[in-house]
N, C-alpha and C positions, 0 to 999 in steps of 0.2 A: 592837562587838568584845568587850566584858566577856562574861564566863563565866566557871563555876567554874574556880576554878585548876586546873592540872593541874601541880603541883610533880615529882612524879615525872618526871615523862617531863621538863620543862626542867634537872633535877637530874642526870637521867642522860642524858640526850640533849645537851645543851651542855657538861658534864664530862667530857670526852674523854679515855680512858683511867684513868677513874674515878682521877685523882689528886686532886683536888678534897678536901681535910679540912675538916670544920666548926671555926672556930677557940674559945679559948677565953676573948677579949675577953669581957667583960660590960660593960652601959650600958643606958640607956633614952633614950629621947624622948619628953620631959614636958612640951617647950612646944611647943604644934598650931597654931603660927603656921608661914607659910611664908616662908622668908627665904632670901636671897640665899647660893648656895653658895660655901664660902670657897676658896682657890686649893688647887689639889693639886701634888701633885709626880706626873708624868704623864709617862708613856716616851717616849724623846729619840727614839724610833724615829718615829711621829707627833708631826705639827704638833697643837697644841691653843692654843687662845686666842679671846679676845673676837671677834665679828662686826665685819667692817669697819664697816661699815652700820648702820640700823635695820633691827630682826625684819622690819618690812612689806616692805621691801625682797625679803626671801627668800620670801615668803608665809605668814610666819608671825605670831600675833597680836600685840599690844604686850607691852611686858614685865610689865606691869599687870594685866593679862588671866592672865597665864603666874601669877602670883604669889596671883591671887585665886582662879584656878579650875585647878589641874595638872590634874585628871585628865580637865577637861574639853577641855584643848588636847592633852594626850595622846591622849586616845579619839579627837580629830579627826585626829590626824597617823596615825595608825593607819590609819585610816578610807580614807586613801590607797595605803596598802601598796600592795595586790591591786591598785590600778585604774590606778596609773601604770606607767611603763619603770623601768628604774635597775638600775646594775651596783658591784658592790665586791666588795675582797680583804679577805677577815677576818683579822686575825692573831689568834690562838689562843696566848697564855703562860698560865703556871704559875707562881707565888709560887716561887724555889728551882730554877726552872731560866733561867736566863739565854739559854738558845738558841730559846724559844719548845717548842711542841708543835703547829704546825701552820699551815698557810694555806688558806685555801678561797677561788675564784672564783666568784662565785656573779651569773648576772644574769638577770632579770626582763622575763617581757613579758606585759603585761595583754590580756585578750580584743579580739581584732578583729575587723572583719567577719567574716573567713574563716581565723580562726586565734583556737584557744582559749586560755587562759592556761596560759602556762608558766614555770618555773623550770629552770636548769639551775645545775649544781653540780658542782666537777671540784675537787680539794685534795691534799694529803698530809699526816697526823697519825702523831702517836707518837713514841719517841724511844729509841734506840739499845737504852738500857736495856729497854724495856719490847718495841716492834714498831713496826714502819713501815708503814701501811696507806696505799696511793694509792685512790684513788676516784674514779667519776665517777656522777654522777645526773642522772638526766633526768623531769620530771616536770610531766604537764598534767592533772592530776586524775581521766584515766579511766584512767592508765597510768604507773606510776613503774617506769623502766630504771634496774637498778643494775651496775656492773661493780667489781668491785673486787680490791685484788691485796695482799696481806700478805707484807710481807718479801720474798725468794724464791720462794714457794709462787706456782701458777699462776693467771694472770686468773680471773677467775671472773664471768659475766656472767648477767644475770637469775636469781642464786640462790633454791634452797628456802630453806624455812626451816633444816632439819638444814645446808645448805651456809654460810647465814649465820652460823650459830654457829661452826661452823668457821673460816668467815673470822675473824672478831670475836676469840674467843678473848679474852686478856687485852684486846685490844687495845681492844676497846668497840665497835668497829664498827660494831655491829646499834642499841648507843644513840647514835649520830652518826646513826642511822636517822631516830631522833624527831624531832632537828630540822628535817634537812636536808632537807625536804621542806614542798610547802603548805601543809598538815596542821601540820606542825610549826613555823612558823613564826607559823600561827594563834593555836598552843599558847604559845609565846614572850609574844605580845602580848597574851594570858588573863592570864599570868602576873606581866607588870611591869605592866599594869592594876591588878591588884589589889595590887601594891603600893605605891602611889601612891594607891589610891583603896579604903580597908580597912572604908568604913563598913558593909558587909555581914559581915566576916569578924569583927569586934572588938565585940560587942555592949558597948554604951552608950558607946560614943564618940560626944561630939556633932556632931565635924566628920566628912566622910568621907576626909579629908585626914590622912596618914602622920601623926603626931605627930613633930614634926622635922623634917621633910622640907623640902628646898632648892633651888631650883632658879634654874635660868639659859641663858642661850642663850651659846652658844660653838659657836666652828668647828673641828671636829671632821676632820682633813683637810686636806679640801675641803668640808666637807659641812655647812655652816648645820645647826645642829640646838638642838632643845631637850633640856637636861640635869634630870635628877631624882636628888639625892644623898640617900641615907637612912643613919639613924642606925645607930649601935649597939644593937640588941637584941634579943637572947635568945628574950625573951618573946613579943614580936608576932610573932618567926621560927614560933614553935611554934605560932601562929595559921594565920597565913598559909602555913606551910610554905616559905620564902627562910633561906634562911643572912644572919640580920640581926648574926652574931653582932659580924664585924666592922665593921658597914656600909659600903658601896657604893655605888653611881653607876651609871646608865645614859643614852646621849642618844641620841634619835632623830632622822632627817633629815626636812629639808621633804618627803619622800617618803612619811615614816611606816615608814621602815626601820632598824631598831637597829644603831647606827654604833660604839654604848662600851657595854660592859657587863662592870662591875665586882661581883664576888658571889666574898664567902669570897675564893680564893688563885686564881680563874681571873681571865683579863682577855682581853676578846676586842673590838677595834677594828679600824674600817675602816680602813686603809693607802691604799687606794685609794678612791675615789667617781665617779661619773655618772649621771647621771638621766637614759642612753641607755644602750642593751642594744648589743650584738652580733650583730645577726642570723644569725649564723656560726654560734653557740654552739650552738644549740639542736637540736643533733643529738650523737650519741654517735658518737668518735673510731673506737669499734669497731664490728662490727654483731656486734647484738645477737638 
């Protein structure tokens, strides 16, 4: 799953209506040991806390394993994305807006005999102040259906590009594009890869492990998952290309599906989880 980052399109593609600011914390992480993340203060809206169980339990490695080698139980839990089922509601806040900026349903079905892999994707983003974008996508790699509908203004289904822009407008629409899709999700998991595992990006670091970096398993939901918190810094941001200025948090589920992801003033966690799809889902409300 490792590849060159692609910062941009996760910057603008998961920043939804470009409110997202780089903050102006400074700090480093100078000791490249990996140690245990300390408690957060985490939205009353989801449940968060310790695993009932042990990790194996969930399918996930010992904690020992988690603590020696991140980016290699990362790259493994990835590794599952594409090839399992599993369904969740994102909730999409903003540092400063108390009402949220968005929910997306999003569920997953991996190739079968006689049915390719798809994603389907159906939400509404934006906020009073700015624009109200509803959407829905449908997407199985030889064909991605968009419909989409801004504010007032009329559905719009399988747009050009000049219609896209249109839609989008402030609203960012066309960057909710990058992620919300296989492709973009790919792009996602390029992305917190390499930041968890920077020995390519940061020449002469001896580890290839974050400098600071922390991690643990917590449940997330519903959703057993492995967490990776990174420090405060500036510096490695301008490496890597991540907004490290405040540092963040992200955990993935035994699926290999990003359930928390903490970056700068966004926060986008699953509300919901299943590691069962919808089979319902997988068509669009409208014809297209």
């Amino acid at each position: 799953m490792r590849g060159k980052p692609v910062s941009r399109y996760v910057m603008t593609g998961i920043i939804v209506l470009g409110l997202l600011t780089a903050g102006c914390d400074s700090g480093s992480g100078e000791d490249s040991s990996v140690q245990v993340s300390p408690p957060l203060l985490l939205p009353r809206h989801v449940d968060f806390g310790p695993l009932p169980q042990s990790p194996e339990k969930y399918g996930l490695p010992p904690f020992a394993v988690l603590q020696a080698n991140p980016a290699g139980v990362l790259e493994g839990l990835f590794d599952r994305m594409l090839r399992r089922e599993w369904a969740m509601t994102w909730d999409i806040r903003i540092e400063g807006l108390p009402g949220g900026v968005g929910e997306v349903v999003i569920d997953h079905m991996p190739v079968l005999e006689d049915m390719p892999e798809m994603l389907k994707m159906s939400g509404v983003v934006g906020t009073p102040d700015t624009s109200v974008v509803k959407f829905e996508i449908l997407d199985d790699r030889k064909q991605l259906l968009l419909c989409g509908q801004e504010g007032d203004n009329f559905l719009v289904c399988d747009p050009t590009e000049e219609q896209k822009a249109q839609l989008g407008g402030i609203s960012g629409f066309t960057s909710i594009l990058d992620l919300l899709s296989l492709e973009g999700l790919e792009r996602l998991t390029n992305e917190l890869s390499a930041i968890v595992d920077v020995s390519e990006e940061v020449p002469g670091l001896n580890s290839g492990v974050l400098p600071g970096m922390a991690v643990r398993y917590a449940s997330v939901g519903t959703a057993p998952s492995a967490c990776f918190q990174y420090p405060a810094s500036p510096t490695l941001g301008e490496v890597v290309g991540v907004d490290f200025s405040k540092g963040g948090e992200f955990c993935v589920s035994t699926d290999g599906v990003p359930v928390l992801l903490r970056i700068g003033e966004l926060e986008i966690i699953a509300k919901t989880y299943k590691s069962v799809a919808d089979p319902n889902r997988f068509r669009m409300s409208v014809k297209v």
